[in-house]
matplotlib code that plots the C-alpha trace (Angstrom):
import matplotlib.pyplot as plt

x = [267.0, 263.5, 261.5, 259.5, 256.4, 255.7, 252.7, 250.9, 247.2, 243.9, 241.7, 239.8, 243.1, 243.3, 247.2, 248.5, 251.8, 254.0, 257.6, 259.9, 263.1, 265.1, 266.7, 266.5, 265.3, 263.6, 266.4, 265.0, 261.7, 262.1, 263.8, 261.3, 258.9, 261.2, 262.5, 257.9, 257.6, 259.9, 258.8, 255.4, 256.7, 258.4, 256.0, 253.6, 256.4, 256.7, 252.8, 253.5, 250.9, 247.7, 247.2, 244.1, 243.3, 242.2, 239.2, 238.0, 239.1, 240.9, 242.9, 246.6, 245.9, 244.1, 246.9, 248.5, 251.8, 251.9, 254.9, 254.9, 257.0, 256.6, 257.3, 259.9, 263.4, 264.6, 263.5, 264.7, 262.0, 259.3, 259.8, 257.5, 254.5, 255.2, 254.9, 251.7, 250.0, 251.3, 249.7, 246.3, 246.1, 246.3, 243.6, 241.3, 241.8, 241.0, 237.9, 236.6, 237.8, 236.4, 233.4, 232.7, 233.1, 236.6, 237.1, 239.1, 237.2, 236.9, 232.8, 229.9, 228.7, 227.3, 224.0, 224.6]
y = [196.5, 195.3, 194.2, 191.1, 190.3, 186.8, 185.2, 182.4, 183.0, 180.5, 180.4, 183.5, 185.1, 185.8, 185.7, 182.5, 184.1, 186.5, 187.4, 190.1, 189.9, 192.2, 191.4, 191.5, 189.3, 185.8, 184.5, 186.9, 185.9, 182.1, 182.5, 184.6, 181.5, 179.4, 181.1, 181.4, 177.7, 176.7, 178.9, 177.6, 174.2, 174.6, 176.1, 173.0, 170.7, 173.0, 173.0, 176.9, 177.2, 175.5, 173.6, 175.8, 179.1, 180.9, 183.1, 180.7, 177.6, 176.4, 173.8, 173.5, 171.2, 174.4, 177.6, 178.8, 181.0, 184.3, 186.6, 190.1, 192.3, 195.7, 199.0, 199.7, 199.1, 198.4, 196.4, 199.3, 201.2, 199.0, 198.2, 200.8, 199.8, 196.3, 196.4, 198.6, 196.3, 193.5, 195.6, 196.3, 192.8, 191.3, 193.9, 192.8, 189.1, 190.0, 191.5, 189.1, 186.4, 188.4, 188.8, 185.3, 185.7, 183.6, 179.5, 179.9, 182.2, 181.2, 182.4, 181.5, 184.0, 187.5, 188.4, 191.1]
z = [105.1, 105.7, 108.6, 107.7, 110.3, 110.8, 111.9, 113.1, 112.4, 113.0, 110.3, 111.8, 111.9, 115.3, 115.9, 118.2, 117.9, 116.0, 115.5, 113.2, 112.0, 109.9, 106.4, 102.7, 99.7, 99.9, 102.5, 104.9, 104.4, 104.8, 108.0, 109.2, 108.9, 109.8, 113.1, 113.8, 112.8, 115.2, 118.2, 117.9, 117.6, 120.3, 122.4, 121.6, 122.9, 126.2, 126.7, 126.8, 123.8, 124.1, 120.5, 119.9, 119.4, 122.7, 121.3, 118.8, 119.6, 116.2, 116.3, 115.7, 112.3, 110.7, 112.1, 108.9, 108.7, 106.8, 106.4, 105.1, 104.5, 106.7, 106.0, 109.0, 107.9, 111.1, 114.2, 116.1, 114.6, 114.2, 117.9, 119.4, 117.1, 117.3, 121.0, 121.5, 119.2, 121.2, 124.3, 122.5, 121.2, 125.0, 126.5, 123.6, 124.5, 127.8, 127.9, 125.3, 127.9, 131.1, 129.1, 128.4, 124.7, 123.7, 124.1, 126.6, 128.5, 132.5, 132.1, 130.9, 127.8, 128.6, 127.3, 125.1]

ax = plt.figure().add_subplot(projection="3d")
ax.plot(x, y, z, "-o")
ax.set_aspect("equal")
plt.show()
């Protein structure tokens, strides 16, 4: 088995959002996308995702999709990982955004 890691990535490749799924061969990989595609799609629709990249500001029109295949065979075990990066990922965004560094950031720039 194989975990595949799916992404949905601005042309800086800051992640918008990301997914895994478990499976083998080409199959598994489409659906991966697929499953992503549809989330983010969705999200749109919802107005839960903002069409635009919160640090940079990219715009939905330029996001691109890239799947890879990890080296966890399970989700069970790339859960742990997966999830602190998830964690790291959102106290990055928000110092950049407390710091007046990211698009969506509530503050004028910092002087650094």
């Amino acid at each position: 088995m194989t975990v595949w890691i799916a992404q949905c990535l601005c042309p800086t490749r800051h992640c918008l959002l990301g997914c895994a799924s478990e499976g083998d061969g080409p199959e598994a990989r489409a659906q991966a996308e697929h499953a992503l595609r549809t989330m983010v799609t969705h999200g749109l629709a919802l107005q839960v995702i903002n069409p635009w990249c919160a640090l940079c500001g990219a715009r939905v029109a330029d996001w691109r999709y890239e799947v890879r295949r990890s080296r966890f065979a399970t989700l069970e075990a790339a859960t742990p990982e997966l999830a602190a990066f998830e964690a790291a990922e959102a106290v990055t965004a928000a110092v950049l955004k407390a710091q007046g560094r990211a698009y969506d950031s509530p503050l004028p720039p910092t002087k650094n």
